[in-house]
N, C-alpha and C positions, 0 to 999 in steps of 0.2 A: 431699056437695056436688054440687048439679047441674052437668052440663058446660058450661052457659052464662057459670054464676058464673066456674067455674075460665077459660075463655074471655076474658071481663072483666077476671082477676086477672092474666091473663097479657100483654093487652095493657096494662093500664095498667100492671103493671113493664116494656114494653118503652117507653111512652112517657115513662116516669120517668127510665128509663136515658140516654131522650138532655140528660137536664136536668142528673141529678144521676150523680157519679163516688165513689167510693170515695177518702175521707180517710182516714189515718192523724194521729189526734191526736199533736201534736209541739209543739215549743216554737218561736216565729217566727226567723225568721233569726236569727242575732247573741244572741240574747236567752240569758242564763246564769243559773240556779239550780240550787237544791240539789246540791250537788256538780258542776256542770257549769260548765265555763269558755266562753271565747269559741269559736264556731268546735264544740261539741257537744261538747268532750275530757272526758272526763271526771278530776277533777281531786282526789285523794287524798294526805291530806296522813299524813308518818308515823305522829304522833300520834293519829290517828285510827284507824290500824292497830294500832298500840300498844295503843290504849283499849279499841279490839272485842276483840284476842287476849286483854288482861287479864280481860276481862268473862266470855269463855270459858272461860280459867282456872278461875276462880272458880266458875264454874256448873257443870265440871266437878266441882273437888274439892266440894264442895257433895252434889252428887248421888251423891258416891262415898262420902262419908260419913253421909247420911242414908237413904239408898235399902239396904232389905234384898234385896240379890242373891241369888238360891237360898233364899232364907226362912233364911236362915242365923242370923238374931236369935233374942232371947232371945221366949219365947211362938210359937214358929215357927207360919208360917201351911202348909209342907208338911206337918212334923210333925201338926198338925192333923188333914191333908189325911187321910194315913197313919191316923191311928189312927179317922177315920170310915172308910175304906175299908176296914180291918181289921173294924169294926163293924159292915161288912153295908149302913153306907149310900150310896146312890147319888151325896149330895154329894160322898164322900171323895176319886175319881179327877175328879171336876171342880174341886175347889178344887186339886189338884195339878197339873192341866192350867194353872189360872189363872195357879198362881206359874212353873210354865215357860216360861208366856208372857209373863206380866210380866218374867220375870228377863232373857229375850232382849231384847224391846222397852229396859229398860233400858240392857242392854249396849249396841247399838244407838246408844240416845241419846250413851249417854259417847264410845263412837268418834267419833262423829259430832261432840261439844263438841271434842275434844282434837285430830279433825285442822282442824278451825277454829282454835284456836287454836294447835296448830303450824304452820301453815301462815302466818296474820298474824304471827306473830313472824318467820318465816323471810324471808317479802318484806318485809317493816319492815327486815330486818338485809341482805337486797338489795338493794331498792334505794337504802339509805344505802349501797354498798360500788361502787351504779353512778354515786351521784352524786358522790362523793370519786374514783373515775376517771376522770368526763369535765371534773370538774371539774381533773386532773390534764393530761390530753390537748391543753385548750383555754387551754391557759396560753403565752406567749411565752417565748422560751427564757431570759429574766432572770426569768420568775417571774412579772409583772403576768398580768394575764385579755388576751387578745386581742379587740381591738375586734371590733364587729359585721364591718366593713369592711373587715377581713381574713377573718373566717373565711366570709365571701361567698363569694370566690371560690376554695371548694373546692365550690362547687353550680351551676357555669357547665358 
């Protein structure tokens, strides 16, 4: 690039710069979707934690049961491995290399499902345990819910 061009390039980004400013794409004021409430909260309902952790579950035990860990099946892909590499050929230690790697990556994967879904079951089972507390706390001492208009003025 000649030094003129780059010269060029560099004032007109410096003439750009007084025009245009750095946006961050964002959703307008007020404006709620996709799991977003008023005000940007983000707004997660149990059931939905529920659903993902079952799904997890599932893909778990799924994968635990279909997935050959350590070539461990029947027609073993180590065994295999082994009895080329016994044979003198250079596939033998590279298909055993495979299945080490696949057997980790696997493992991997299932931790990885299982503390998903222990964890969504565990805030599912929190905060139902937060919302039967404050739902306990913010109660009048006969029992009814306390109006808004009391619980004001513990925020003055």
């Amino acid at each position: 690039m000649a030094w003129e061009e780059w010269e060029q390039l560099k004032a007109d980004a410096v003439r750009r710069g007084a025009e245009q400013h750095m946006r961050l794409d964002q959703l307008p004021a007020g404006a709620g979707a996709g799991g977003r409430g008023a005000g940007g909260d983000l707004v997660v309902h149990q059931d939905d934690l529920g659903a993902v952790g079952h799904e997890a579950y599932i893909l778990h035990d799924r994968l635990r049961q279909r997935v050959d860990i350590g070539g461990s099946g029947s027609g073993s892909t180590t065994r295999a491995g082994e009895e080329l590499k016994g044979s003198g050929f250079a596939m033998g230690p590279a298909l055993v290399t495979t299945v080490s790697v696949w057997t980790s990556q696997v493992k991997s994967v299932l931790q990885a499902v299982a503390h998903i879904s222990n964890h969504l079951d565990y805030s599912k089972k929190l905060h139902a345990q937060d919302d039967t507390r404050i739902a306990a706390e913010i109660r009048g001492r006969d029992g009814s819910a306390m109006s808004v208009s009391s619980l004001s003025r513990y925020f003055h």
